[in-house]
N, C-alpha and C positions, 0 to 999 in steps of 0.2 A: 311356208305360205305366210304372207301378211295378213297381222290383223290389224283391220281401222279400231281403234279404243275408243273413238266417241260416243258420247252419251246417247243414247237413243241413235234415230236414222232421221235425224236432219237435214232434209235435202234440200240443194242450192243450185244457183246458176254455176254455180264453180265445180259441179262434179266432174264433169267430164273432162276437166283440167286436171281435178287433184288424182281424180285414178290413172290417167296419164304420168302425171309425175310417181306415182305410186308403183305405175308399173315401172318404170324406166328404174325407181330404187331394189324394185328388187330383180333385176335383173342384176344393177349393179351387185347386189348381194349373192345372189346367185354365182356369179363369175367370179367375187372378191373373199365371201364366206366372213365370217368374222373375226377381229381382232387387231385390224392395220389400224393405223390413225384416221383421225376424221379429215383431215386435208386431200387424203389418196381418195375417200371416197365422192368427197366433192369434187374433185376433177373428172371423177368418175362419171359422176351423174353428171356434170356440166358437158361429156362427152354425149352421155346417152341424148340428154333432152335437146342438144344440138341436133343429133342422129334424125331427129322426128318432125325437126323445123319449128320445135317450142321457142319463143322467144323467152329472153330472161337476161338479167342483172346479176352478175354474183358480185357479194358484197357490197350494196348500196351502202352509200352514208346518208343516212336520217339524222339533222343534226337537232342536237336539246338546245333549247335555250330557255333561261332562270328568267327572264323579260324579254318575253317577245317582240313586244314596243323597240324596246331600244337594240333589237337582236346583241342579246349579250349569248355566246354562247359560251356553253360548256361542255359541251361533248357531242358523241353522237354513237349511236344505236347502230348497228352495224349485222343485218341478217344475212345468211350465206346465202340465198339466192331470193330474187323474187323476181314471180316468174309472170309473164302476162299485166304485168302494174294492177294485179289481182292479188297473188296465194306467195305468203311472206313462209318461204321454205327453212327452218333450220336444222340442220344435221346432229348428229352424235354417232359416237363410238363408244360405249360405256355399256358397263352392267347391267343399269339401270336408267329408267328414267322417274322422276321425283319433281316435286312440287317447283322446286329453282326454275327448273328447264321449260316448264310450264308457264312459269311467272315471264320469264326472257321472253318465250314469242308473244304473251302477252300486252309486254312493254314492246315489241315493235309491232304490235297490231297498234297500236296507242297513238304511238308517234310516226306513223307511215300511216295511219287513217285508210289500211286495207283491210276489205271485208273476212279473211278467211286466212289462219298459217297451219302448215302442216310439221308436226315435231315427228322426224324420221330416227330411231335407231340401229344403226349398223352393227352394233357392239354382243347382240347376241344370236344366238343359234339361228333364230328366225327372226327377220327385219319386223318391228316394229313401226307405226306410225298412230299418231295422232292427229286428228282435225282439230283447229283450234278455232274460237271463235271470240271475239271481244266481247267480254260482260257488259251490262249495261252501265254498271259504275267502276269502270275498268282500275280506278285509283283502289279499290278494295281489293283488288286482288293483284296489284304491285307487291311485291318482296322484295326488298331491297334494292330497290334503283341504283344506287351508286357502281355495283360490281356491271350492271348491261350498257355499260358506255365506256369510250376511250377519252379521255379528258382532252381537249384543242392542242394545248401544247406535245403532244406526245405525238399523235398525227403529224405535225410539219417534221 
């Protein structure tokens, strides 16, 4: 059974989206059990939420730029689904989930200026999820920006 981890019972215009996607992951888990890669399960879910007429993106690029003015860019943020131009979805396949994992949808709630991400894990007995929500001074709670972006050159 999943459990939501978020703090209290903060409810929003996006529940009835995120338990949607929520259901559709653990179905994926259900059928897939844990332990495959994280890429098997994203196809996985991108199968299910198709399944239900969910509209969604996988992997947008949110591109960084160092001056905005002069669009210089340097990278770009890269989440594995977002779904409705609402709930910035990222996946995992792991042990654990820890403060990193946290900070990453944070940094693309940041820079996608969308209300709400959901951190799903595959990787144990029972499918975890997280609601995530942007702090109000979201730069305090970046950890290391440089590892949640693909540098411009390396993309072409």
């Amino acid at each position: 059974m999943s459990r939501d981890e978020h703090e209290g019972n903060q409810y929003t215009p996006y529940d009835a989206l995120t338990y949607k996607i929520i259901g559709c992951a653990m179905a994926v888990h259900k059928k897939l059990g844990p332990g495959l890669r994280e890429d098997t399960y994203q196809r996985s879910l991108a199968n299910h939420l198709a399944d239900i007429s969910v509209v969604f993106e996988e992997e947008k690029l949110y591109p960084v730029y160092d001056d905005p003015e002069q669009q210089r860019l340097v990278g770009y943020y890269i989440p594995d689904f977002v779904v409705e131009e609402s709930v910035i979805v990222e996946i995992k396949a792991i042990k654990g989930i820890d403060n990193r994992h946290l900070a990453q949808v944070i940094g693309y709630l940041a820079v996608s200026c969308l209300p709400i991400g959901l951190l799903i894990n595959f990787g144990e007995p029972s499918l975890r999820n997280r609601r995530v929500f942007p702090p109000q001074k979201i730069i305090d709670h970046l950890i290391n920006r440089q590892w949640l972006f693909i540098p411009d050159g390396i993309r072409k």
